[in-house]
C-alpha positions as CSV (number, residue, x, y, z in Angstrom):
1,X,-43.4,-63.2,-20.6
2,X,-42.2,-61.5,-17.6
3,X,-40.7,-57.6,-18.1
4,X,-36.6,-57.4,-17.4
5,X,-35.6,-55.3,-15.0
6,X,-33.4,-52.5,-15.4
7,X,-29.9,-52.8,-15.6
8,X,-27.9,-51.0,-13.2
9,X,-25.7,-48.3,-14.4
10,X,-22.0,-49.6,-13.6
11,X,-21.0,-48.6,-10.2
12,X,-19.2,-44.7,-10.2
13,X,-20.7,-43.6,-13.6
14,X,-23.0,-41.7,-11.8
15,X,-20.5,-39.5,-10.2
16,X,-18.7,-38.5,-13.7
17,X,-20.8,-35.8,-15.0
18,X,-20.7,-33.9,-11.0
19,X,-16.4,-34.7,-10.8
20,X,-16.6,-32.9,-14.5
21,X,-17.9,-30.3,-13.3
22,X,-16.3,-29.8,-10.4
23,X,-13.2,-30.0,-12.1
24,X,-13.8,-27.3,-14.1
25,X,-15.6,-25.0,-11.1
26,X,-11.5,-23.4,-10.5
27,X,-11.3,-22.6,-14.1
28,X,-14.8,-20.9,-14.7
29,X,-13.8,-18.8,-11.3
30,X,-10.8,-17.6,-13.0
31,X,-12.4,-16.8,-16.1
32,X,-15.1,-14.7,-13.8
33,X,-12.1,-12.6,-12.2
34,X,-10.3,-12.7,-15.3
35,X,-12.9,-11.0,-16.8
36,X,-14.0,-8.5,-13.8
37,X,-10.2,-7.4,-13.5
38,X,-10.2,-6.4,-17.6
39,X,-14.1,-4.7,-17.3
40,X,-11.8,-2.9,-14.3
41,X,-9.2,-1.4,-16.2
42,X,-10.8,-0.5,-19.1
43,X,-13.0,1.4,-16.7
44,X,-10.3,3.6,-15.8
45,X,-10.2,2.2,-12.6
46,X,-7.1,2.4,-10.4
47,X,-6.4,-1.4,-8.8
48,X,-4.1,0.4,-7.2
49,X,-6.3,3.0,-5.7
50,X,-7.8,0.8,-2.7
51,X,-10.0,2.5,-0.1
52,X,-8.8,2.7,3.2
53,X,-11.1,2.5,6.4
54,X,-8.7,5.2,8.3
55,X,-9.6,8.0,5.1
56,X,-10.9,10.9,6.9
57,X,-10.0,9.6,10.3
58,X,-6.9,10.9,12.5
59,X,-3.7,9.1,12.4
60,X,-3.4,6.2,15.2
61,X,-1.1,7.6,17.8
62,X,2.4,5.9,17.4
63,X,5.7,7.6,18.4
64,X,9.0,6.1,16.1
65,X,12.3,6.3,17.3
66,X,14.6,7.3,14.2
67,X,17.1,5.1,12.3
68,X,20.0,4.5,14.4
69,X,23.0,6.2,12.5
70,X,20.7,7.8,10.1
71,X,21.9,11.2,8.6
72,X,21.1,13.1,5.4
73,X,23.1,16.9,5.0
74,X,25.4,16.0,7.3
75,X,22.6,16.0,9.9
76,X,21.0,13.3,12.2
77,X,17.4,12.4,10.8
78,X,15.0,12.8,13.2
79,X,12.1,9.9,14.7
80,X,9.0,10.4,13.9
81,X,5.6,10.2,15.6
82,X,1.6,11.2,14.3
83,X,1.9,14.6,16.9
84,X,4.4,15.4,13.9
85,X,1.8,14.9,11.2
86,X,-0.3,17.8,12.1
87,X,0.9,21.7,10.4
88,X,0.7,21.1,6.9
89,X,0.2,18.7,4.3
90,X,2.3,15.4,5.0
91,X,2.9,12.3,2.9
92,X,3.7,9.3,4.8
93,X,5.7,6.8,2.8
94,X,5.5,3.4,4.4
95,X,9.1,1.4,2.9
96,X,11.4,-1.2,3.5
97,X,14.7,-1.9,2.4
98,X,14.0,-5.8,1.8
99,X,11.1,-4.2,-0.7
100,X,11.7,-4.6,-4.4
101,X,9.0,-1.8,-5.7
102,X,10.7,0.1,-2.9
103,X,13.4,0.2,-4.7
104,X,11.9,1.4,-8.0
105,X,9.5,3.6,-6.6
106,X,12.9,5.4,-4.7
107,X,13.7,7.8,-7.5
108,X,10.0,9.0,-8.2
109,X,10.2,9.5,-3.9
110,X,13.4,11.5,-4.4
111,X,11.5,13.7,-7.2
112,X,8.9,14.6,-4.6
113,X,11.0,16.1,-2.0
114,X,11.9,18.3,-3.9
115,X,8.3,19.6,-5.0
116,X,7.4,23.3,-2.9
117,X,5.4,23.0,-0.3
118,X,5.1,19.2,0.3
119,X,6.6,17.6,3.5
120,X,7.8,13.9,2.9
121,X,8.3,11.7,5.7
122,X,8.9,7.7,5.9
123,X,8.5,5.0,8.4
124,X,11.2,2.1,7.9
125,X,8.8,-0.9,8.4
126,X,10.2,-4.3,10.0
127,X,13.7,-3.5,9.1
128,X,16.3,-6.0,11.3
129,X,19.6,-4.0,12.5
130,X,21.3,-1.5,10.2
131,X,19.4,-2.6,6.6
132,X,17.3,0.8,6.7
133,X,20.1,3.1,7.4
134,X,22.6,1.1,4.7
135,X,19.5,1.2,2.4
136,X,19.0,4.8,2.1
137,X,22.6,5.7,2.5
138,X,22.9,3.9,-1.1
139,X,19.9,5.3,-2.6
140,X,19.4,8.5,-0.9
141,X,17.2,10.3,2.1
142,X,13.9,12.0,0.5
143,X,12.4,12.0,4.0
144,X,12.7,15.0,6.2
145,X,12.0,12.2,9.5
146,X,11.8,8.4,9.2
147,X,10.8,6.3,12.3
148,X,12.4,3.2,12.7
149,X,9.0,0.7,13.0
150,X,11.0,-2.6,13.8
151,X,8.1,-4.4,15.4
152,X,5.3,-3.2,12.7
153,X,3.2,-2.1,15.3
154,X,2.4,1.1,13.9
155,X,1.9,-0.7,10.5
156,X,-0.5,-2.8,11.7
157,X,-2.5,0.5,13.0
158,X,-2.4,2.2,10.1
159,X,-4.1,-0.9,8.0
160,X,-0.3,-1.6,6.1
161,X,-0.5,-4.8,4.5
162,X,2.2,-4.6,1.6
163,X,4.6,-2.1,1.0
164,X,5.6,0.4,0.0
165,X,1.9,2.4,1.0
166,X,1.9,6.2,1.2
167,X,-0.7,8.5,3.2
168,X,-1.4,11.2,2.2
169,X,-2.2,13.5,5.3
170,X,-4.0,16.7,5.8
171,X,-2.9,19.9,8.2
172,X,-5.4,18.6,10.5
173,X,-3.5,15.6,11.1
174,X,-6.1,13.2,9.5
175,X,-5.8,10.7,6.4
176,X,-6.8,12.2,3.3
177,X,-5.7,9.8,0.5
178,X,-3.9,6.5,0.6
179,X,-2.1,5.3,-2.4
180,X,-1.0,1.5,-2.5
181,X,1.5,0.6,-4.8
182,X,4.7,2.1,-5.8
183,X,4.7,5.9,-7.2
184,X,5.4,6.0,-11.0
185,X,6.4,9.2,-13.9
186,X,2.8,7.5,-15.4
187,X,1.0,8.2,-12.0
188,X,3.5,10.8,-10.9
189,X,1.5,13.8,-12.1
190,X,-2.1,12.4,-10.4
191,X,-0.4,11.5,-6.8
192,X,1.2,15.3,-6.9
193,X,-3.0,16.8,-7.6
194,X,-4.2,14.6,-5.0
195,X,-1.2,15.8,-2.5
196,X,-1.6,19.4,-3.3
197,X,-5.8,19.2,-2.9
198,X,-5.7,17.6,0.2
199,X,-4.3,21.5,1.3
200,X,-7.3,22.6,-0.5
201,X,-10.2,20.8,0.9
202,X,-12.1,20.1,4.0
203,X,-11.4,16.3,5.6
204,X,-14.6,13.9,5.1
205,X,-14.7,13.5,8.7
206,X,-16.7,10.1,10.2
């Protein structure tokens, strides 16, 4: 008696078990980030806080015209450019008025002019026509200059790649700390420290 050969598995059940698993390949790399972003917070970790390349470097040279129409005190607000950034400590707000956290982040900006000692200036990124000057007409001028970036090219130098972003820049003229995300009153206290040491210390120069 002559041994049967084997059957033949039905055509495509061989590729069940790998289409299994490749549909669940999206849902165990979600459970992987899931689970990096938790071990992250509970860290203490900022996901906020994300390095920048330019930290200890000078500013890229950029030179703003201001907001057309733009006055705070009764007085025209002045353009800005990176040969301003150099005398004391700076911090370079980075806003827009088609920004949402913009728009929170506004009254904690506000808040900060008025510290001692701390110069607060803004660049008005991608902003078509008169939206920047109507903007902070309504909500109020914190910046003692604001250059009117309508092009983003001196975004796109300083590494900008969501607003709002705020430098924070030493006396030197180079980037000391970069904050990305909007200023809060839970982070409030922090972001002034880091302001007011970057007067205290030496820049980490590359």
């Amino acid at each position: 008696m002559s041994a049967q050969a084997p059957q033949a598995s039905p055509p495509g059940t061989g590729e069940r078990p790998r289409r299994s698993l490749l549909a669940l390949l999206p849902v165990l790399v979600f459970a992987i980030l899931a689970v990096a972003f938790l071990v992250r917070l509970r860290s203490g970790a900022d996901p906020a806080a994300l390095p920048s390349a330019l930290i200890g470097k000078p500013v890229p040279a950029f030179a703003l015209e201001p907001v057309p129409g733009l006055q705070a005190d009764g007085r025209p607000v002045p353009g800005l450019s990176s040969a301003d950034l150099k005398g004391q400590v700076t911090v370079l707000n980075i806003f827009a008025s088609w920004c949402a956290p913009c728009q929170i982040e506004h009254p904690m900006l506000m808040r900060l002019a008025q510290e001692p000692g701390i110069r607060l200036v803004g660049i008005d990124y991608k902003d078509p026509g008169d939206a920047g000057r109507r903007w902070l007409e309504r909500n109020g001028v914190p910046f003692a200059a604001v250059g009117a970036d309508t092009s983003g090219r001196a975004g796109i130098d300083l590494g900008v790649y969501g607003v709002p972003e705020t430098f924070i820049i030493g006396p030197d003229g180079r980037i000391r700390d970069k904050l990305v995300g909007i200023l809060t009153p839970e982070n409030y206290a922090s972001v002034l420290e880091r302001i007011r040491a970057a007067g205290r210390t030496a820049p980490v120069t590359n």
